[in-house]
C-alpha positions in Angstrom: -23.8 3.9 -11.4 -22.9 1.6 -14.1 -19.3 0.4 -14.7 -20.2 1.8 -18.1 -20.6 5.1 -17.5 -17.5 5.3 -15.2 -15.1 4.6 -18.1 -16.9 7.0 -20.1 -15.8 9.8 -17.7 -13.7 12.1 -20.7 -10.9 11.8 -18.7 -7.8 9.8 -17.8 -7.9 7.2 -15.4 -5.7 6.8 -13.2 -5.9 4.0 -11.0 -9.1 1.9 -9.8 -9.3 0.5 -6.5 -11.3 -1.2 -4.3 -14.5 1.5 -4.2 -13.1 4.6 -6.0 -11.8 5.6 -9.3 -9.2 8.0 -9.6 -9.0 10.3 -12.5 -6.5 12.8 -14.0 -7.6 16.3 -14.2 -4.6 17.7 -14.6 -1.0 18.5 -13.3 -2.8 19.7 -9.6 -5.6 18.2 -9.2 -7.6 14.4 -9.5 -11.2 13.6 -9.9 -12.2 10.9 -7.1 -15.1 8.6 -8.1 -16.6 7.0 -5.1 -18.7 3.9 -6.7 -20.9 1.4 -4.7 -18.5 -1.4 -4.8 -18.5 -3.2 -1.5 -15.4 -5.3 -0.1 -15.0 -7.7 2.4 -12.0 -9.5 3.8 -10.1 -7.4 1.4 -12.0 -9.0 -1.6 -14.8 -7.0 -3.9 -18.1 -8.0 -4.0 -19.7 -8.8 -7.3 -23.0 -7.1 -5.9 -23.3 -2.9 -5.0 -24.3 -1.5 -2.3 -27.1 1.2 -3.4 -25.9 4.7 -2.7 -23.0 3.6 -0.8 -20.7 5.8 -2.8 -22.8 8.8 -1.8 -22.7 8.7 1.8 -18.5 8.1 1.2 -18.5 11.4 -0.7 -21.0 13.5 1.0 -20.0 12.2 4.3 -16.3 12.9 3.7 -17.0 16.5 2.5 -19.3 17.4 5.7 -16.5 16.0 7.9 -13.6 18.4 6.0 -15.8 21.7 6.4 -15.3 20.7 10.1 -11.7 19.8 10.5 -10.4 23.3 8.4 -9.0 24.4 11.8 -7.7 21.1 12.3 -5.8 20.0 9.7 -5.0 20.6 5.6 -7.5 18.3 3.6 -7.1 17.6 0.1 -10.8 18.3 -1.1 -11.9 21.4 -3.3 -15.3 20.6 -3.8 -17.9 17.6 -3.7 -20.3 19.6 -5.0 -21.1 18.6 -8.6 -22.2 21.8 -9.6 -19.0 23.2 -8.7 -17.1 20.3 -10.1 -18.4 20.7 -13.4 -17.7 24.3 -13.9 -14.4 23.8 -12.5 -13.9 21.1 -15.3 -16.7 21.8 -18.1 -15.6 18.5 -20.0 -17.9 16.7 -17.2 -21.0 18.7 -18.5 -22.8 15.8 -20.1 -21.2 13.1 -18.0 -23.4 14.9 -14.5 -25.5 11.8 -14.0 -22.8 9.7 -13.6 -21.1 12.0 -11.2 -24.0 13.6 -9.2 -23.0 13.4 -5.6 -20.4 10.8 -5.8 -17.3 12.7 -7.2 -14.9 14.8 -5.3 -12.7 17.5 -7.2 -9.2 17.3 -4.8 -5.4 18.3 -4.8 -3.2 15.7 -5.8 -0.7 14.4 -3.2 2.3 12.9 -2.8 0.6 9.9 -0.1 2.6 8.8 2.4 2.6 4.5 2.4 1.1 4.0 5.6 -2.5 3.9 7.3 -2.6 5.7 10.2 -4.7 4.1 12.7 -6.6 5.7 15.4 -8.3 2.7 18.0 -10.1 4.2 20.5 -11.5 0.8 21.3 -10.3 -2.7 21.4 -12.2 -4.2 18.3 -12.1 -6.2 15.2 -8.7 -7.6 14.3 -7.6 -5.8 17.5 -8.8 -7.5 19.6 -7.9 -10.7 17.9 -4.4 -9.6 18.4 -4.7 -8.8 22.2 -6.9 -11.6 22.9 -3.9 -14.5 21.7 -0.8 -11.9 23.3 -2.0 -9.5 24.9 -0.8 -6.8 22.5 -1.5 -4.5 19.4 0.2 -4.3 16.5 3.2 -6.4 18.6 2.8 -3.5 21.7 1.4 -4.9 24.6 -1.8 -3.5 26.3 -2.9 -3.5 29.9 -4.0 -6.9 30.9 -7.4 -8.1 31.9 -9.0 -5.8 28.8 -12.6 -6.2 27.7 -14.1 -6.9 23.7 -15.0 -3.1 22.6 -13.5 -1.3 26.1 -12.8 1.8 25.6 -8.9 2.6 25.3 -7.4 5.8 27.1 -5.7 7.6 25.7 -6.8 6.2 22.1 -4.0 3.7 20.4 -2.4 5.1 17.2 -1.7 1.7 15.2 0.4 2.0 11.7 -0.7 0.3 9.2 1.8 -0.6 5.6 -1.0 -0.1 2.5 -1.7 -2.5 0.2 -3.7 -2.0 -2.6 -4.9 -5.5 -3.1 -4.8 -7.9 0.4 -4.3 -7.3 3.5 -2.3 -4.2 5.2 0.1 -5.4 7.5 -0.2 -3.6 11.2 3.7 -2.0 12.0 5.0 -0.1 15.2 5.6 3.2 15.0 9.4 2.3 15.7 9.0 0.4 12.6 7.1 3.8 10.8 9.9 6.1 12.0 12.4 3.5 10.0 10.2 4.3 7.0 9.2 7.6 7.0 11.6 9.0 9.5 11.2 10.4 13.1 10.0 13.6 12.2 7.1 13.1 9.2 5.9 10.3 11.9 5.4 12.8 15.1 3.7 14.6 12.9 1.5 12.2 11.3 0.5 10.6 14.8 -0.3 14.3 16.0 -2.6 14.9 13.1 -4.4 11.7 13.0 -4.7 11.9 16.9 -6.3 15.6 16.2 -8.5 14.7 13.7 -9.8 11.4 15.6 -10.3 13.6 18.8 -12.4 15.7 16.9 -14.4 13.5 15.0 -15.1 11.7 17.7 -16.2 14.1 20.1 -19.0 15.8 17.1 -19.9 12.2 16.6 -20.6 11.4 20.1 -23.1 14.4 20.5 -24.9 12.9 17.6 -25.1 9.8 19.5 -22.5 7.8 16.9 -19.2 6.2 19.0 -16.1 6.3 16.7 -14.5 3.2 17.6 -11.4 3.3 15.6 -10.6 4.9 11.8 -7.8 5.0 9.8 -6.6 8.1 7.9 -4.3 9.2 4.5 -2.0 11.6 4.3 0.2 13.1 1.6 2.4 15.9 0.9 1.3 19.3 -1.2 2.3 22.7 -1.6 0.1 22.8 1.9 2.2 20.9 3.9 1.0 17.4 5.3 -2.6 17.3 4.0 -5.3 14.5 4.8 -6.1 12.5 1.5 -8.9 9.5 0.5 -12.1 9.4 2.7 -12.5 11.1 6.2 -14.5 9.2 8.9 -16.8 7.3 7.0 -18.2 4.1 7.5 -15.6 2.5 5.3 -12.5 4.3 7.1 -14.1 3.8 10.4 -16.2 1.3 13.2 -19.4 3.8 13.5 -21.6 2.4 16.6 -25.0 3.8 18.1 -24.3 4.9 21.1 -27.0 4.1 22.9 -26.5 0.5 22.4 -22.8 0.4 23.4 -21.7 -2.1 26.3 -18.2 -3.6 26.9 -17.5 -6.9 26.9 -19.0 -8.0 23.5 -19.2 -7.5 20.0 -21.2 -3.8 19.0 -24.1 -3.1 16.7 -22.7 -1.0 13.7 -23.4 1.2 11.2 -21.1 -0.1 8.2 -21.1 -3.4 6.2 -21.7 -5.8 9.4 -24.5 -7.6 7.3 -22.3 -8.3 4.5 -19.7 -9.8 6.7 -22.3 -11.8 8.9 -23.6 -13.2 6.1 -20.0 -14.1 4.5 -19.8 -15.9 7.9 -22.7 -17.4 8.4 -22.0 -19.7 4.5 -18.6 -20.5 5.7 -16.8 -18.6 2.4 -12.9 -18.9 2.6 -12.2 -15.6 2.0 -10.7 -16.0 -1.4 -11.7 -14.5 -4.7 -14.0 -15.1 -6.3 -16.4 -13.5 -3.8 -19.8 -15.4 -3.9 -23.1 -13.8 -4.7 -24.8 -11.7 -2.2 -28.8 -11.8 -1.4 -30.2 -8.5 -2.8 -31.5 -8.4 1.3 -27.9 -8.1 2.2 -27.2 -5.3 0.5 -30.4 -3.4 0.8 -29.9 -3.3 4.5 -26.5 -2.7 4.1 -27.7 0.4 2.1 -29.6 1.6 4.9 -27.2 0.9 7.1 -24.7 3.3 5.7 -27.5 6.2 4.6 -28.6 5.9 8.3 -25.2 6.8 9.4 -25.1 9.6 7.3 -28.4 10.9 8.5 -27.5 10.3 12.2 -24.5 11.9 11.8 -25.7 15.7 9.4 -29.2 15.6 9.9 -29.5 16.0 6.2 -31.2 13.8 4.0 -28.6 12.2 1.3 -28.2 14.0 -2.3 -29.0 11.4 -4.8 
């Protein structure tokens, strides 16, 4: 999906960040654009990621038909055929749009992640591996790389649109948002997480941690963004799982191997990427998808 043809969506843009476009449909509700923009480190990639922004939509979409008994979500549709009789002005821009583009309420999004770790990975276990905590809480001692974490860790996050979001206690979240709105938050990401994670693990997928939007509607507290995708979440076959070391995963691991392995800095501008990395990165992420539906992806 060209850059191009994004702008030339006939409506007004709202914000663009670091894989979707947001556009104004009107006073209720937002067109989100899920491109094939790849980050890393918190910096974009020059290079897509075939299809990626597919498997966000469609993934997202199969994951909120599952979750209507357990929480509000903000999507209406993901289906483009839908979309565009909802908003006929997106009649001749279908192409551009076709299975990437999610027709949603607009909410009033709360400023924090909420994190869901389920097991001690990534930055993590950086964290607990210098002082023994998370997010400044401590942990039990004597914990392994990927272990799994009971009962699951919920790990506020501050957003940031551009670098890095800072990890906060949820003492520090209850300053912010208030003791109320933060119970509830925790209880709904918790929900959701529990869920996801138990429909993943039947299809042989191990949820290691995600991290959730919410905002405020009409509706109540309402789930926002992308829901338990590769991008929002550590995705690892299960059948190759086993404590103690790093995990095989199902997201943009060869993109940030490969960052590694030619010693970047981690500062913009991102350098090129080998047309390898991304193809396998591409399969990567449509593998997930299959693994996860048993569908094929709509592209």
């Amino acid at each position: 999906m060209s850059p191009l043809k994004r702008s030339d969506l006939p409506l007004r843009k709202l914000s663009q960040g670091k894989v979707r476009d947001v556009y104004c449909v009107d006073a209720d509700r937002l067109l989100l654009v899920a491109t094939d923009r790849v980050s890393a480190f918190d910096v974009v990639m020059g290079e897509a990621v075939p299809y990626k922004g597919q498997v966000l939509t469609q993934m997202s979409a199969w994951w909120c038909r599952r979750l209507e008994d357990v929480v509000n979500h903000h999507t209406i549709s993901a289906n483009t055929d839908e979309i565009v009789r909802a908003v006929p002005a997106l009649a001749a821009h279908r192409e551009a749009i076709d299975g990437r583009a999610t027709l949603c309420r607009r909410t009033t999004v709360f400023p924090i992640e909420c994190v869901i770790r389920g097991y001690l990975s990534g930055s993590a276990w950086k964290e607990y591996s210098a002082r023994g905590t998370l997010a400044g809480e401590p942990l039990s001692k004597h914990l392994l790389e990927s272990q799994a974490l009971e009962p699951p860790v919920f790990s506020p996050a501050t957003k940031a649109e551009t670098g890095h979001d800072e990890n906060i206690t949820v003492a520090q979240m209850r300053e912010l948002l208030g003791a109320e709105v933060t119970e509830d938050l925790e209880r709904q990401a918790r929900a959701v997480y529990d869920r996801g994670r138990d429909v993943a693990r039947e299809r042989g997928i191990i949820i290691a941690d995600t991290k959730f939007e919410f905002g405020s509607t009409a509706h109540g507290i309402t789930l926002a963004d992308e829901v338990l995708t590769p991008d929002s979440s550590r995705f690892w076959p299960a059948d190759k799982y086993k404590p103690g070391q790093a995990q095989e995963s199902f997201d943009k691991q060869y993109v940030r191997d490969y960052l590694e392995e030619i010693r970047w800095n981690k500062q913009p501008p991102a350098p090129a990427l080998p047309p390898e990395v991304a193809r396998r990165t591409s399969e990567k992420y449509v593998e997930a998808y299959h693994q996860l539906t048993g569908r094929e992806l709509e592209v």
